[in-house]
C-alpha angles and dihedrals in degrees: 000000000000118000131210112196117196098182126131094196105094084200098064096038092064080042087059094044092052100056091051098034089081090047103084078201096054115089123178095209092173134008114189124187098196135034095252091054088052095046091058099041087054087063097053111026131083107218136160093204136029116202100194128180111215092214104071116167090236098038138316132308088232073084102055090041092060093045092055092042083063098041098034108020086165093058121110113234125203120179117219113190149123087240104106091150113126086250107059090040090060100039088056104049087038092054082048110281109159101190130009129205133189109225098236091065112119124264080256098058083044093065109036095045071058093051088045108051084043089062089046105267132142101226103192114182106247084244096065101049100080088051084052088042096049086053098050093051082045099057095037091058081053094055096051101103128162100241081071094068125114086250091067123112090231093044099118100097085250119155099261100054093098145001098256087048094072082074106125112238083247087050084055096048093051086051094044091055088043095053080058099062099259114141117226104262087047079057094055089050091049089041087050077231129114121271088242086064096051090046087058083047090051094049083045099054086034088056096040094045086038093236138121096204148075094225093044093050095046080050093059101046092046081055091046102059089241096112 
């Protein structure tokens, strides 16, 4: 696995090299100190994981994590940092983050929120769950609108209700598997299909739910009501 680190501590930088330097599939291809740095190595670098820090000293890593969502949709990307506030937590899954650490988690956590996102998990730190929580039952309060009331003339839960509600039932099963931690290629298995047919369900549910994540996708639906 080849990693891309984003990351201005030293400290934490040889911290990050220790924990892979033991791992022979492990690979650091780039390590930046600074945003600028990680918005042109993005450009430039092939990587299967990014590790960003938010607090950068010229600007945030939400940056660097949207600029690598456009160039490499298919990374893995695991925010590091000592931001555990709901805002940041938020502004990063939302710009494509697919696991977040806090950077006093143990050489163990380190690795495994690694393992995991490399099976095609979502490792979020325990601390950062009720901030992800609190935005969830947020949002959902926002998207309570009358016109959704059982008095509406749409209130039948037909396909055209809402936005989310166009989903295919096939579109609803691939979402559902993937809810549950399963990776694309482990959903064509399940679905009997081939992968390149999952990956056209997955820009279909991305363009309909307005996302470009997984996380973000399995966050909307939660929201939604389709999972």
């Amino acid at each position: 696995m080849r990693l891309f680190v984003v990351e201005d501590d030293p400290y934490w930088q040889q911290a990050i090299r220790a924990i892979v330097e033991h791992r022979p599939d492990y690979r650091i291809v780039a390590m930046c100190s600074n945003l600028r740095q990680g918005l042109e190595a993005v450009q430039t670098e092939s990587f299967d994981l990014m590790i960003v820090d938010l607090g950068l000293p010229d600007g945030s890593g939400i940056d660097v994590i949207r600029a690598s969502r456009r160039r490499h949709p298919d990374a893995e990307i695991l925010v590091a940092t000592v931001f555990a506030d709901e805002e940041n937590v938020v502004a990063a899954i939302y710009a494509g983050a697919t696991g977040y650490l806090v950077k006093e988690a143990t050489p163990e956590q380190w690795s495994a929120a690694i393992d995991g996102l490399r099976a095609g998990h979502s490792p979020i730190d325990p601390k950062i769950a009720r901030h992800i929580l609190g935005a969830v039952q947020q949002r959902s309060r926002s998207l309570m609108q009358p016109s959704w009331s059982l008095s509406s003339p749409n209130a039948h839960g037909g396909a055209d209700d809402e936005a989310g509600l166009k989903l295919s039932p096939r579109e609803i099963e691939v979402l559902q598997l993937v809810a549950k931690g399963f990776t694309m290629i482990e959903v064509a298995r399940f679905l009997k299909v081939s992968p390149h047919t999952t990956r056209t369900h997955a820009k279909a549910i991305y363009r309909k739910l307005e996302v470009s994540t997984r996380g973000e996708a399995v966050f909307e639906a939660s929201v939604r009501g389709l999972i």
